[in-house]
C-alpha positions as CSV (number, residue, x, y, z in Angstrom):
1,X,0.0,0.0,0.0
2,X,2.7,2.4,1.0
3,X,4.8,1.8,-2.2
4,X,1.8,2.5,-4.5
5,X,1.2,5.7,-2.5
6,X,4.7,6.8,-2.7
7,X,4.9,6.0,-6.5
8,X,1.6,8.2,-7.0
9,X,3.2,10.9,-4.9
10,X,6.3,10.5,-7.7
11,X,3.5,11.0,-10.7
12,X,1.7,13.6,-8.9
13,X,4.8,15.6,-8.1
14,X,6.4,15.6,-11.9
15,X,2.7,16.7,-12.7
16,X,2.7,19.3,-10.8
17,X,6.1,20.2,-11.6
18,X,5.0,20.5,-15.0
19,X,2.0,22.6,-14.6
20,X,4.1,24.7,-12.8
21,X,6.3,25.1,-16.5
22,X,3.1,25.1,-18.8
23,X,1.9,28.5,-16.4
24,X,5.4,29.9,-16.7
25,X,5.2,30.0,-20.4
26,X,1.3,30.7,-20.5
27,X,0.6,33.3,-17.8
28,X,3.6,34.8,-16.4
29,X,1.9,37.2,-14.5
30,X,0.7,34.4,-12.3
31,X,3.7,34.4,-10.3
32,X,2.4,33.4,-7.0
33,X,0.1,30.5,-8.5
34,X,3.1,29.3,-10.4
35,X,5.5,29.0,-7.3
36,X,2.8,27.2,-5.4
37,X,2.8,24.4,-7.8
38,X,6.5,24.0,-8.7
39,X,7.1,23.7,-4.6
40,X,4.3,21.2,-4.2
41,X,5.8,19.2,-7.6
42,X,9.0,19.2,-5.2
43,X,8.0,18.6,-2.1
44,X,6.2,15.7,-3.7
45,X,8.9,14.4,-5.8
46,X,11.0,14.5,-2.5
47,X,8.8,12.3,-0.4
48,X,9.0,9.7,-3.2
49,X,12.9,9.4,-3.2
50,X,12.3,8.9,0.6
51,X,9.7,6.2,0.3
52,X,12.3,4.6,-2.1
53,X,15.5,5.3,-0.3
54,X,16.4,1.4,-0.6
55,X,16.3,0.8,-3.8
56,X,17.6,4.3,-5.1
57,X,20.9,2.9,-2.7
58,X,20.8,-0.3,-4.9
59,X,21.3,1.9,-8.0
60,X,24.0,3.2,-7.3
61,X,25.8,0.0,-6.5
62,X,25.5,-0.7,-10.3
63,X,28.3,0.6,-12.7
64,X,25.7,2.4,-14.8
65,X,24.2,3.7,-12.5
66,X,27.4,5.9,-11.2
67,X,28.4,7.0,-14.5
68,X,25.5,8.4,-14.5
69,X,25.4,10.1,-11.5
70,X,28.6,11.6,-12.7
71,X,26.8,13.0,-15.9
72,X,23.9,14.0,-13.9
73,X,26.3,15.9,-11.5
74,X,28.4,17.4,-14.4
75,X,25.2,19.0,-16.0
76,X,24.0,20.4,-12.3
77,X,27.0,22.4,-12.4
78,X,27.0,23.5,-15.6
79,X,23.6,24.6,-15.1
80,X,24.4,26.2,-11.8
81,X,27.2,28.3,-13.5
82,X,25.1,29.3,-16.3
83,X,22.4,30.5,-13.3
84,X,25.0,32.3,-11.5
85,X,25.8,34.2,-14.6
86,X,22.7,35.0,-15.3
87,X,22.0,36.4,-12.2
88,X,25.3,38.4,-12.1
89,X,24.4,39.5,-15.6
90,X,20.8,40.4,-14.0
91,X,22.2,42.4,-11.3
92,X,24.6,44.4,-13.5
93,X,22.4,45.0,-16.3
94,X,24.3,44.5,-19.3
95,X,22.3,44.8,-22.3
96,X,23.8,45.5,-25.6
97,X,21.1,47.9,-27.8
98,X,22.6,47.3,-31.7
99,X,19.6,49.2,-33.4
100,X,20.3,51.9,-35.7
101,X,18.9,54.8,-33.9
102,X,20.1,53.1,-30.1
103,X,15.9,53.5,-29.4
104,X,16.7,50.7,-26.5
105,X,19.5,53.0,-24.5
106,X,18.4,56.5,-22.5
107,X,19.9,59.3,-24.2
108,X,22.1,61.5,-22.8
109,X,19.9,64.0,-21.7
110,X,17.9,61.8,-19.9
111,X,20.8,60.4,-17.9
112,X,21.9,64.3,-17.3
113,X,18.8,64.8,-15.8
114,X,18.6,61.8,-13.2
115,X,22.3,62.4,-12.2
116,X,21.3,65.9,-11.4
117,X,18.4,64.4,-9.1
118,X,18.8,66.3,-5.6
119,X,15.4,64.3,-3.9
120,X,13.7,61.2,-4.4
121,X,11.3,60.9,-7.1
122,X,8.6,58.0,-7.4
123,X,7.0,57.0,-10.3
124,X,4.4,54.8,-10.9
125,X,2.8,53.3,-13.9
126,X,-1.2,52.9,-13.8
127,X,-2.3,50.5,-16.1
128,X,-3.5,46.9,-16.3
129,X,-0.9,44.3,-15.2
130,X,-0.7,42.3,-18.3
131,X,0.7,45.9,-19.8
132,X,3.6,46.2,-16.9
133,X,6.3,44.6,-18.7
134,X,5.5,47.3,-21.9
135,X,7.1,49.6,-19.2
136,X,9.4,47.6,-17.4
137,X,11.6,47.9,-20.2
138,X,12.2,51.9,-20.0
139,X,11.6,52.7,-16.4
140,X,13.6,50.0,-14.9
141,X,16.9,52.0,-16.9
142,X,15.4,55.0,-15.0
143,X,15.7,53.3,-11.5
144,X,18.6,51.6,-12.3
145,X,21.0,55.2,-13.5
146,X,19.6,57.4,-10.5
147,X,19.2,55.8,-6.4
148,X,16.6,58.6,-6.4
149,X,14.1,56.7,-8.4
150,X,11.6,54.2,-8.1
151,X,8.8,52.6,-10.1
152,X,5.5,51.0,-9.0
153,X,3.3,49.5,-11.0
154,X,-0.1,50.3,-10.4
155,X,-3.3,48.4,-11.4
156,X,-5.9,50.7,-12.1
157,X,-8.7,48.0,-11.6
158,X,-7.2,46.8,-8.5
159,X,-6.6,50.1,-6.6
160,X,-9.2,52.3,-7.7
161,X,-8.4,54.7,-4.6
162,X,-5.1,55.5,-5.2
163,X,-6.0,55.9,-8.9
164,X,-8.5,58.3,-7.8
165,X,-5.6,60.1,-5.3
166,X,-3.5,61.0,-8.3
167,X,-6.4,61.9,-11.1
168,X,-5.6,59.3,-13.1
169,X,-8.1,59.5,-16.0
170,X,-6.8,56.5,-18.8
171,X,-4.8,53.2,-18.4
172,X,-1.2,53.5,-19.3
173,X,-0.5,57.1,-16.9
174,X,2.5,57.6,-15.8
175,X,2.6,59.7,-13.0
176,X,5.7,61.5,-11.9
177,X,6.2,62.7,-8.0
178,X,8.4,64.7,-6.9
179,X,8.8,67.0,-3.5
180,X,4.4,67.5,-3.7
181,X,4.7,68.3,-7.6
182,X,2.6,66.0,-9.6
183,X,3.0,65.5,-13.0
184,X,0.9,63.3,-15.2
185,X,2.0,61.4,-19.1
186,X,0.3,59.5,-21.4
187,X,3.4,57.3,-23.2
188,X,6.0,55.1,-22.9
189,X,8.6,57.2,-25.3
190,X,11.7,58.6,-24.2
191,X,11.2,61.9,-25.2
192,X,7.6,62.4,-23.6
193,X,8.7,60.4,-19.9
194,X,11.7,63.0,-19.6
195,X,9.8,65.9,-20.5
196,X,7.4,64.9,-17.6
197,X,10.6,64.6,-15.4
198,X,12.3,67.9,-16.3
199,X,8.8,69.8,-16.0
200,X,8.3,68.2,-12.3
201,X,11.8,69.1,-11.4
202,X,11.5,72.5,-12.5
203,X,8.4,73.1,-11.2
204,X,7.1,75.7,-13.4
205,X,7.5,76.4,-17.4
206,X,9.8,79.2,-18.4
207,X,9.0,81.6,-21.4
208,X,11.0,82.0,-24.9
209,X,10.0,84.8,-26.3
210,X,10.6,85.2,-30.3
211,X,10.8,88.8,-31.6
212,X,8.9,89.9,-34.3
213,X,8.1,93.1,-36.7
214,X,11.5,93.1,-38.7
215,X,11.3,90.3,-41.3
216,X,12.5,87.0,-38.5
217,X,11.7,83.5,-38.8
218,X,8.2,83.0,-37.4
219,X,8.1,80.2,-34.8
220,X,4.9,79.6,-35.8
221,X,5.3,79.0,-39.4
222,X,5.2,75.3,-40.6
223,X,6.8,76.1,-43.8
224,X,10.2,74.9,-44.4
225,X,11.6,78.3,-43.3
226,X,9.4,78.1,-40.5
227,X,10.5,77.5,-36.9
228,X,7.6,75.2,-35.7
229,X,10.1,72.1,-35.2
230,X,12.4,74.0,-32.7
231,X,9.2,75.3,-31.2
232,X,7.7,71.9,-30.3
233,X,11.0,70.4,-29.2
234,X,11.9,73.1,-26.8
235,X,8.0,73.0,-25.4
236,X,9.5,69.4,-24.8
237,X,12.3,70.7,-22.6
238,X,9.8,72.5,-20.6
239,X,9.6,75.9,-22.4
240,X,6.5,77.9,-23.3
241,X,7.1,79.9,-27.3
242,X,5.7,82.9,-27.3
243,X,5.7,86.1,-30.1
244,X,7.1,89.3,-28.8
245,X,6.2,92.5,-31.0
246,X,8.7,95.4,-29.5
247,X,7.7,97.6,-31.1
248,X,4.2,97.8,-28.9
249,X,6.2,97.3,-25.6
250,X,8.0,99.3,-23.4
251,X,9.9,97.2,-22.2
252,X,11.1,93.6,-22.4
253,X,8.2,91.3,-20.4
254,X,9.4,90.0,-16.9
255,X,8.4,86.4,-17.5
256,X,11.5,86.4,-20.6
257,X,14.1,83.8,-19.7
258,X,15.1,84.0,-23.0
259,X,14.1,86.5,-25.7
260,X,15.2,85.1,-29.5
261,X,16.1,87.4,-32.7
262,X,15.8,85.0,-35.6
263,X,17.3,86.2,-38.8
264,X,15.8,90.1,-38.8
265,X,15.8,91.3,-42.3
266,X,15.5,95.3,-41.4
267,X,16.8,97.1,-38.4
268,X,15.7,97.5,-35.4
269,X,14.3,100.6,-34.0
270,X,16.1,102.8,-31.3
271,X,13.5,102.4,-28.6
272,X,14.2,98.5,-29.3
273,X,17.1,98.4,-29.3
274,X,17.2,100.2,-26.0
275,X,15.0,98.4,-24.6
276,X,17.0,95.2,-25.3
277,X,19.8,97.0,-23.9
278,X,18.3,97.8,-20.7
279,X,17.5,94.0,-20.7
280,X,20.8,92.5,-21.0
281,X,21.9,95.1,-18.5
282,X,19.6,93.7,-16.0
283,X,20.6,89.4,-16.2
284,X,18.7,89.3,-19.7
285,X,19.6,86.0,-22.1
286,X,19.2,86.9,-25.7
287,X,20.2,85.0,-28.7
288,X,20.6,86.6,-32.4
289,X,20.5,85.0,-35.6
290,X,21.5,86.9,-37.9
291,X,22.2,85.8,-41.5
292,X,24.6,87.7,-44.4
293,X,23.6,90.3,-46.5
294,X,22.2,89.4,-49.6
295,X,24.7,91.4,-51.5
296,X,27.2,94.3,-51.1
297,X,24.6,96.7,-51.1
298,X,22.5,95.7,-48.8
299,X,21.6,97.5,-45.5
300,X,22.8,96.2,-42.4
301,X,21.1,96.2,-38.8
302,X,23.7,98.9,-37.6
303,X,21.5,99.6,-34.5
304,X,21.8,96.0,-33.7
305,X,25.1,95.1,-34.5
306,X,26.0,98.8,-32.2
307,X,24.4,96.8,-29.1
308,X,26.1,93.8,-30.1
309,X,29.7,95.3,-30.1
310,X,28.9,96.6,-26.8
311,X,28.8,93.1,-25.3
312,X,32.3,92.2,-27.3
313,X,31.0,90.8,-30.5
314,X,31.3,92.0,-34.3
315,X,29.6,90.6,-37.2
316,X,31.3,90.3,-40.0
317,X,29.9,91.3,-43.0
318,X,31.0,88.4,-45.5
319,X,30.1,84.4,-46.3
320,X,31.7,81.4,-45.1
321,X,32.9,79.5,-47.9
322,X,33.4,75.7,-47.1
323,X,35.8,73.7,-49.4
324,X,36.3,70.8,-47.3
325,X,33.7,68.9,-49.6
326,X,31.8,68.3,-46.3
327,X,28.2,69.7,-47.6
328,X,28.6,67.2,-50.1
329,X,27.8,64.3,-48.0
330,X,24.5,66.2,-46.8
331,X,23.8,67.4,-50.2
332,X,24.9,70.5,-50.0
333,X,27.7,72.6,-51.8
334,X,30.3,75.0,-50.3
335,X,27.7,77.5,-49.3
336,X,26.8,75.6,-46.6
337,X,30.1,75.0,-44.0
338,X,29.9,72.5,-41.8
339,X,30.9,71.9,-38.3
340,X,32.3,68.9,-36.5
341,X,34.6,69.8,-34.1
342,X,33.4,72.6,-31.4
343,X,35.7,74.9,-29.2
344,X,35.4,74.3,-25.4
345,X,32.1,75.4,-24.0
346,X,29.5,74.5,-21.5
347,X,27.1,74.5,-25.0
348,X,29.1,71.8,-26.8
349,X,29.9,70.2,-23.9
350,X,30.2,66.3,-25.5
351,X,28.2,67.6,-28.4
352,X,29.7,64.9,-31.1
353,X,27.0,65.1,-33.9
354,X,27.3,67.3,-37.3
355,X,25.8,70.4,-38.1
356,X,25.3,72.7,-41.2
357,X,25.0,76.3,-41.6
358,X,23.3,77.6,-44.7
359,X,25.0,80.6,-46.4
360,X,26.3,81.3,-42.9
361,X,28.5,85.1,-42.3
362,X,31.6,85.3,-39.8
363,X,31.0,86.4,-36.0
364,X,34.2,87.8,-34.7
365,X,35.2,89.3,-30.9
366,X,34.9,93.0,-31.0
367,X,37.7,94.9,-29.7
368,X,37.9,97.9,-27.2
369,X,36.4,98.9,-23.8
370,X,34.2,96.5,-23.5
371,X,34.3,96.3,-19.2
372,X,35.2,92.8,-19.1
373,X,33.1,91.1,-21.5
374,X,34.7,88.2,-22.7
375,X,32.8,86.4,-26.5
376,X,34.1,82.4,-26.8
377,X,34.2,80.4,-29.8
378,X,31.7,77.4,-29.7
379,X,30.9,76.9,-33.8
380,X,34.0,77.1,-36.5
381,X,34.5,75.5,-39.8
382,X,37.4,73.4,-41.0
383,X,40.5,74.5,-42.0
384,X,39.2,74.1,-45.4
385,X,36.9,77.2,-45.0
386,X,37.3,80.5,-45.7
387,X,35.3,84.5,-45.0
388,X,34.4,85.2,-48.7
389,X,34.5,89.2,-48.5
390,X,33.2,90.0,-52.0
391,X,29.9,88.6,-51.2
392,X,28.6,89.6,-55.0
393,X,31.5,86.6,-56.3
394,X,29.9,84.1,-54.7
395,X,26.3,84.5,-57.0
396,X,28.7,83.2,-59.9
397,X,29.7,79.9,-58.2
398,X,33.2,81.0,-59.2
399,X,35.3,81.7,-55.7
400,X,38.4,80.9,-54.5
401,X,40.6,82.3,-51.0
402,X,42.0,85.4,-52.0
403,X,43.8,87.1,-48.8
404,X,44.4,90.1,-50.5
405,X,41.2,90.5,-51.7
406,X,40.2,90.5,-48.2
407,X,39.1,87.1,-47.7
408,X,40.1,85.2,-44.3
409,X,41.0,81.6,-44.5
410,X,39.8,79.2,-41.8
411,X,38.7,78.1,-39.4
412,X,36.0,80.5,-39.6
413,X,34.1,81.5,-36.4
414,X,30.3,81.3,-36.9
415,X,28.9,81.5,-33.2
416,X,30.3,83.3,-29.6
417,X,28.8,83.3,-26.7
418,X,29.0,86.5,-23.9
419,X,28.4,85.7,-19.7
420,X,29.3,88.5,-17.2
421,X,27.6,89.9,-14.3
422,X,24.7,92.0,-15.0
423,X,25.6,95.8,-14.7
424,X,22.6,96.4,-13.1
425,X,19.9,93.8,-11.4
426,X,17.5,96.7,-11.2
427,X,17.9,98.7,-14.1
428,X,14.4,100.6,-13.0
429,X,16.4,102.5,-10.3
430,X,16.8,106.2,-11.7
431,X,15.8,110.0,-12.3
432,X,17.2,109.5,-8.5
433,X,18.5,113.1,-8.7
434,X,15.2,114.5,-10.3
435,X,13.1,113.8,-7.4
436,X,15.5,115.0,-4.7
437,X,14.0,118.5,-4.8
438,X,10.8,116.9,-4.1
439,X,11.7,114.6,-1.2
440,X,12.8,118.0,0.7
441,X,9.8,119.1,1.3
442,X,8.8,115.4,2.6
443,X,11.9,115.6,5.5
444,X,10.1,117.9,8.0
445,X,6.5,115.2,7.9
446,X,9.4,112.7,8.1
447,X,11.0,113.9,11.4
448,X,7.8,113.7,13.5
449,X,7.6,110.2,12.0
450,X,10.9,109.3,13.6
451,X,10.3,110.2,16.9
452,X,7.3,107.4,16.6
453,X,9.8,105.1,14.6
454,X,12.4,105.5,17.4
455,X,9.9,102.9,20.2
456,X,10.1,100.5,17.0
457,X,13.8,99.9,16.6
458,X,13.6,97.4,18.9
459,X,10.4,95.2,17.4
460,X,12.9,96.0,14.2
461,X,16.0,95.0,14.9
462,X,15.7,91.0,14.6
463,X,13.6,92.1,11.2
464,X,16.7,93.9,9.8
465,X,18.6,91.2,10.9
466,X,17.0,88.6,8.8
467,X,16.8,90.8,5.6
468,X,20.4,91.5,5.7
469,X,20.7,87.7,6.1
470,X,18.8,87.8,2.8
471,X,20.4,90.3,0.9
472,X,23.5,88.9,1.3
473,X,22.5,85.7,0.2
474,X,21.2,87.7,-2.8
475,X,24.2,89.4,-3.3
476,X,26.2,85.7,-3.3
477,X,24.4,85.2,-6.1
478,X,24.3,88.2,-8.8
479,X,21.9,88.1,-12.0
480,X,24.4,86.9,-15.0
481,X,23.8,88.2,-18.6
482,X,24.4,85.8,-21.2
483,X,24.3,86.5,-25.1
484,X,24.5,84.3,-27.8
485,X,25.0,85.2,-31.6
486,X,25.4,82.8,-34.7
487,X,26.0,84.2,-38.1
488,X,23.0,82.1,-39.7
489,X,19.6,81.7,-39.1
490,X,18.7,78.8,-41.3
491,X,20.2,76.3,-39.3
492,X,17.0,75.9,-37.0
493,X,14.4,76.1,-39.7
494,X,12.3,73.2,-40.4
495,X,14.0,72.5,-43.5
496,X,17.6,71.8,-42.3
497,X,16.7,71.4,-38.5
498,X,16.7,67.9,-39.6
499,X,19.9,67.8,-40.3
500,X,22.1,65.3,-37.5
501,X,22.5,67.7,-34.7
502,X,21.2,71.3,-35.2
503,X,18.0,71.0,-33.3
504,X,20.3,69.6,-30.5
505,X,22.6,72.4,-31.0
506,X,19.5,75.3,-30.9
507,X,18.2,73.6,-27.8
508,X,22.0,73.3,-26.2
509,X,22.2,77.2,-27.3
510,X,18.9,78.0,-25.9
511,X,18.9,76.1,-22.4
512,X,22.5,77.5,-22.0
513,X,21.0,81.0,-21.9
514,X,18.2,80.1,-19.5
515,X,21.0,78.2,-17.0
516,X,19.2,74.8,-17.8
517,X,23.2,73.2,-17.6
518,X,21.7,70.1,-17.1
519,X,19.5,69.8,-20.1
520,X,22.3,70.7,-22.7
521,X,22.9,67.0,-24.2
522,X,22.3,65.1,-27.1
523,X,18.5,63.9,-26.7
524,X,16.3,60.8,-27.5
525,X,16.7,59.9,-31.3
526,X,13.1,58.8,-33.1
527,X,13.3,55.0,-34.2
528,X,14.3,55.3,-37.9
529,X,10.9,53.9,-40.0
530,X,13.3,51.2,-41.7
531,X,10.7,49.1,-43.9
532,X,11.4,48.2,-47.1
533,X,9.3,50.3,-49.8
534,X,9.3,48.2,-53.2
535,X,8.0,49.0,-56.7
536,X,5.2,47.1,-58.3
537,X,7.5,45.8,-61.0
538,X,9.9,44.8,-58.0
539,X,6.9,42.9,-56.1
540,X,6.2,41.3,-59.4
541,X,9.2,39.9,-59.8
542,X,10.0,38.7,-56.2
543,X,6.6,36.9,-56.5
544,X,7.6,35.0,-59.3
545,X,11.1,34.7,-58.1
546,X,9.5,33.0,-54.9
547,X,6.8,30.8,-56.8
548,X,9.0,29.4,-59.8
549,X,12.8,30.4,-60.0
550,X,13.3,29.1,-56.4
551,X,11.7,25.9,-56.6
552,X,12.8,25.3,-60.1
553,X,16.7,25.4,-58.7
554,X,15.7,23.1,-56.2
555,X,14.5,20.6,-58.4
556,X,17.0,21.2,-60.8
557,X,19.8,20.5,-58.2
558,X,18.0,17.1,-57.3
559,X,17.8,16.2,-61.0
560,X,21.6,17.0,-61.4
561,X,22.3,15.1,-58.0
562,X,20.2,12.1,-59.1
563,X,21.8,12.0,-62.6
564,X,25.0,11.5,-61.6
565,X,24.5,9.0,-58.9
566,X,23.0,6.8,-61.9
């Protein structure tokens, strides 16, 4: 009786082993149903060896039997060491992504961002939990790069409540919290979960203004010299886009963290011009595009370029010329130089990707009392390149470097970049002397207020205290001005944006301005659409190929092996 119960205990065990397998493969979200049964399968299996302890010790008395023992023991361990690498493997997360576009590996802006990750974050995924591992995939890279972050996975169905807590209104939210700031997205891409990270870091969205009313790039316009690419991708790195008409204003807005002249075709008005001046003097970020002249008699923005030079750079008033046959391989000629090696600076900082520069002028350091102000080099051509001064030679396709002509051989400086303390943090402050008259007459009403203010002091004293605590912590840190200026315009536009990496280098340009160090990177890449678009006349003939060239060889070669056997 016993030994027919243990040998049903042997079958039941290696059943339940295997149902344990089948629900591995079949439901692997059943984790804790599929554990049960594997442990019962053993627990069975186990009380059948002991039930049969006698004649398993026969066996092995048998010469057979030990050899294959031995085997059995040999492929335990190599099974072990294959388990222990995977788990090693597992715990140091070595994946190799060898797609095209790298659309399995973070980017580097993402990685930038969680390194610079000051508090714990939590994320968590609501959706259904047959959908978790769609998830696992990207967020577990997040948790892995940054201690400060970590996923749950939420199902909605199951926890309705805590849904309800975070306003979740759809499966497949991803809800991003960070020090009481909530922020909610609707995808599993790259691009959209690290723009919900950088806008719950920051907190709230900062403005880019683009100036309007002389002729620039609308950021609007979907054309291809539009601006409506760059405007999406930097609403992406938490910026609102916004039109600025000067003109109407009198002053720049408050809400400006960065204020954009794109490729002005007339010159800007004095009352503009000042009031960009007074702008930059008070921390402003500005960046100009501005592009050549058309030909040699074309007006320049004087107005401009006179505010320009007073923050130590100099537009030159020529074309770049690239012969390094560069433009060739975008399909461009040597009116457009290219760049692919970038001076020192925070804006190319490990920037490693191409960009072009159509029919692009020379930006140069001005020279003279400029109070400090310092313009770096972070875009030149090759060596190959050359400032084309007669700017009418270049409509006849015909140039060449002349130096005594005036033309300056490369490389060719295309973009500089200003930072210096901001002469004034409150540029407001003035007509001090014009009102002294009147504040006179206010001293004798003042000097019965003293005698009042006098009982105060006291009550006062721990007040001044703690505003001198914060004014010098205001004065540790002093508004900075920053000014960018490249020689082209075109660069950005949606018809060579897509070029490798100018909309990385207008967004590194633009988050340098608004002190976003930790956003200037190379960011996620869009898998490449790789199918395989054939012809009718090419279908055609790969159906036939399939349906009577291929099986006609095979028979052929059967014919020809069966011949000469014969």
């Amino acid at each position: 009786m016993l030994t027919r119960l243990f040998g049903a205990l042997g079958w039941l065990g290696s059943i339940l082993v295997f149902a344990a397998v089948v629900v591995w493969f079949v439901r692997s979200d059943l984790e804790t149903l599929r554990r049960v049964l594997a442990f019962a399968g053993l627990m069975s299996i186990l009380a059948y060896a002991a039930g049969q302890w006698r004649q398993v010790a026969r066996a092995f008395e048998r010469r057979q039997t030990r050899y294959g023992t031995l085997a059995g023991t040999s492929v335990v361990i190599v099974l072990a060491i294959i388990v222990a690498l995977n788990y090693v493997l597992a715990r140091r997360n070595m994946r190799w992504d060898v797609t095209a576009a790298q659309q399995y590996s973070l980017s580097d802006q993402t990685r930038r961002v969680l390194d610079s990750l000051s508090a714990p974050i939590r994320i968590l995924v609501f959706a259904r939990e047959l959908d978790f591992p769609r998830y696992r995939d990207r967020l577990d890279e997040y948790a892995y790069l940054s201690s400060q972050v970590t996923v749950d996975y939420i199902d909605v169905d199951k926890q309705p409540m805590l849904a309800r807590q975070y306003e979740v209104q759809s499966y497949g939210t991803i809800v991003f919290d960070y020090e009481g700031r909530v922020e909610r997205v609707v995808s599993d891409a790259e691009q959209d979960l690290t723009n919900g990270l950088i806008t719950v870091i920051e907190g709230v969205r900062q403005t880019v203004y683009f100036l309007e009313g002389h002729g620039e790039k609308e950021h609007t316009g979907a054309d291809r010299d539009g601006y409506s690419t760059v405007s999406g991708a930097l609403s992406l790195d938490n910026f609102e886009v916004e039109s600025l008409v000067l003109a109407q204003q009198t002053a720049v807005p408050d809400d400006t963290t960065v204020l954009v002249v794109a490729g002005p075709q007339t010159d800007l008005l004095p009352g503009e011009v000042e009031a960009l001046r007074v702008y930059l003097e008070g921390g402003g970020k500005l960046l100009v595009l501005i592009d050549p002249p058309s030909d040699s008699q074309a007006p320049e923005p004087d107005a401009l370029f006179g505010l320009l030079r007073e923050w130590g750079i100099e537009p030159g008033t020529d074309v770049v010329v690239d012969a390094s046959g560069m433009g060739r391989l975008l399909g461009a000629d040597a009116s457009v130089p290219v760049v692919a090696n970038y001076p020192f600076h925070p804006i190319t900082d490990r920037f490693n990707l191409l960009t072009a520069y159509p029919l692009a002028r020379s930006v140069n350091a001005a020279t003279g009392n400029l109070d400090g102000r310092v313009a770096q080099s972070f875009l030149e051509t090759s060596a190959q390149s050359w400032a084309e001064a007669d700017i009418d030679e270049l409509a006849t396709g015909q140039v060449e470097l002349n130096e005594e002509a005036g033309d300056r051989p490369g490389p060719v400086t295309i973009g500089m970049a200003v930072s210096a303390p901001a002469p004034s943090a409150a540029p407001a402050v003035a007509n001090v002397d014009a009102e002294g008259d009147e504040t006179d007459a206010e001293d004798d009403e003042t000097d019965a207020v003293d005698d009042e203010t006098d009982a105060d002091e006291g009550e006062t004293d721990a007040e001044d205290g703690e505003a001198t605590a914060k004014d010098d912590a205001a004065d540790a840190t002093p508004p900075e001005t920053r000014l960018v200026v490249v020689g082209d315009s075109d660069f950005a536009t949606n018809g060579v944006v897509g070029i490798q990496g100018n909309r990385d280098m207008f967004l590194n340009i633009v988050n340098w301005l608004a002190q976003q160090e930790n956003l200037i990177s190379i960011r996620a890449r869009e898998p490449e659409d790789r199918r395989l678009t054939l012809t009718a006349d090419q279908q055609r003939r790969l159906y036939w190929l399939s349906l009577l060239l291929v099986p006609a060889f095979v028979l052929g070669t059967g014919v020809y092996t069966w011949w000469r056997r014969r």
